[in-house]
Structure formats: structure tokens, C-alpha cells
C-alpha positions in Angstrom: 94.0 79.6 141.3 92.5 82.0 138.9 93.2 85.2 140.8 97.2 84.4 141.6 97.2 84.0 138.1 95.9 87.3 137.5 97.9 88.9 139.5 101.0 87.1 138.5 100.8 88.1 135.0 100.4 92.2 136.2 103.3 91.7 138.0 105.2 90.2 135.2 104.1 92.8 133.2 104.7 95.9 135.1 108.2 94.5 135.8 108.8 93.5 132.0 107.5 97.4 131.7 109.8 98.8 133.9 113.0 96.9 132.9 111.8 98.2 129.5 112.3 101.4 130.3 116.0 100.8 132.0 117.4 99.4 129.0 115.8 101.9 126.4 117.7 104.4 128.7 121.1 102.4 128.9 120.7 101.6 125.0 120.2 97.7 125.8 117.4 95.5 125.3 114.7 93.1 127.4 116.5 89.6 127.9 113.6 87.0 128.4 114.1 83.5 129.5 111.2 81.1 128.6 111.9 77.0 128.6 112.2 77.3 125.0 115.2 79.6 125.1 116.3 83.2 125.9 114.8 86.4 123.6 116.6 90.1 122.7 114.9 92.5 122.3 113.0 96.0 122.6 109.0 96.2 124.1 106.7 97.2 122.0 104.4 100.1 123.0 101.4 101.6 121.6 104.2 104.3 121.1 106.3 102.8 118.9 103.9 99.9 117.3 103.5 101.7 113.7 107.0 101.2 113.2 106.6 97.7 113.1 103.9 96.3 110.2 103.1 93.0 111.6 102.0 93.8 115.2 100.2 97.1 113.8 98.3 95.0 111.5 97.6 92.4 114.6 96.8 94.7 117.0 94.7 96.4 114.1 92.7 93.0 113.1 92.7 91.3 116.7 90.0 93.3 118.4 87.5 92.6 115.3 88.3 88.8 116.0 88.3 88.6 119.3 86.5 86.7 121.2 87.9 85.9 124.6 87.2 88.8 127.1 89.7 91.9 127.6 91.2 91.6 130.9 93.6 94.7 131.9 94.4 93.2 135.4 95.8 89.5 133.7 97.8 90.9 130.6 98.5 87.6 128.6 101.3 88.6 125.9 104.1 91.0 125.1 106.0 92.1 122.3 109.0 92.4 121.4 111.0 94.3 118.4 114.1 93.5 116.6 114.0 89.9 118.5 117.1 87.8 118.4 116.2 84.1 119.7 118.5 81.9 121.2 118.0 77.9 121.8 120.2 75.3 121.3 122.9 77.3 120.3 121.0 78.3 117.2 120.3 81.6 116.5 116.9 83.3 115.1 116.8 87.0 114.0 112.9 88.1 113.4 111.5 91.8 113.0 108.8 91.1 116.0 107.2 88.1 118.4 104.7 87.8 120.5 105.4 86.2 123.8 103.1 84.5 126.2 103.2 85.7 129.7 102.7 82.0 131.7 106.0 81.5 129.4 108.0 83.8 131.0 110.2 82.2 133.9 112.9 85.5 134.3 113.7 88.7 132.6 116.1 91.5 133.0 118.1 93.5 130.6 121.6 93.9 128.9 123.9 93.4 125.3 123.2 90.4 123.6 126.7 91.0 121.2 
């Protein structure tokens, strides 16, 4: 249903949000489990998103390209900074990702060393 799937991404959101916080406070990062594998890493805000070229110049280009409608109540990606991914036992080091909220299965935070 449409509307629990609205809903579902807010919640996953404000959690993601929240846990965000915590571990910029404790010095640790967002751990994200998706099917794919587990990613480390910090949020990115519209605080701190000139820090970071490639999702500026996204979040720059994006709204002249959209087309889909914006949809504050079904938020339908995050990202993340200074990502390390994990899957397979390989590791994967990038400067930022987007991640798809219906990917997300759990999150909290911690050390990834």
C-alpha cells in the first residue's frame, strides 16, 4: 500500500536522522545494512553537502532534471560521506553514495576499524 510505504520511508528517515546525530556526538558513523552489504559512514546534510563535490553538484543539477514529484512525507534516498562498503568480504572506500530508502533493512551506529 502506497501510504505504509510513505510512511515507512519517514520513519526510516527520521530514525537514520537521529542515529546521525548520536554518532556525530560519539565520533562514530551510520552502519547501514542493505541485502547488498553493510555501509560506513557519516549523513549528509544540507549542512555539510559543499564539502562534498559530487552530491553538491547532484543536489545542484537534480531539481532542473527532475521529473518525478517532490514528496517530503516519502523521503526516497540518503547520503552518506566518507563511505566504506562491505560485501563479500571485500571492501569499497568511496568519498559519497546515495542509498535508496526501500534498501534499507536496519541501521544503527558504531566503529567500523
Amino acid at each position: 500500500n502506497e501510504e505504509n510505504n510513505m510512511s515507512e520511508n519517514l520513519y526510516k528517515t527520521e530514525t537514520i536522522e537521529i542515529l546521525a546525530a548520536m554518532a556525530s556526538g560519539a565520533n562514530q558513523k551510520l552502519i547501514i545494512h542493505t541485502a547488498s552489504g553493510v555501509y560506513y559512514g557519516n549523513l549528509l546534510t544540507q549542512d555539510n553537502l559543499d564539502d562534498f563535490t559530487v552530491a553538491s553538484v547532484f543536489h545542484q543539477v537534480f531539481p532542473k532534471h527532475r521529473k518525478s514529484q517532490i514528496e517530503p512525507e516519502s523521503p526516497k534516498a540518503i547520503w552518506l560521506a566518507n563511505v566504506t562498503f562491505v560485501s563479500n568480504n571485500t571492501k569499497t572506500t568511496a568519498p559519497t553514495i546515495c542509498i535508496f530508502i526501500d534498501q534499507i533493512a536496519a541501521v544503527t551506529i558504531g566503529d567500523f576499524e
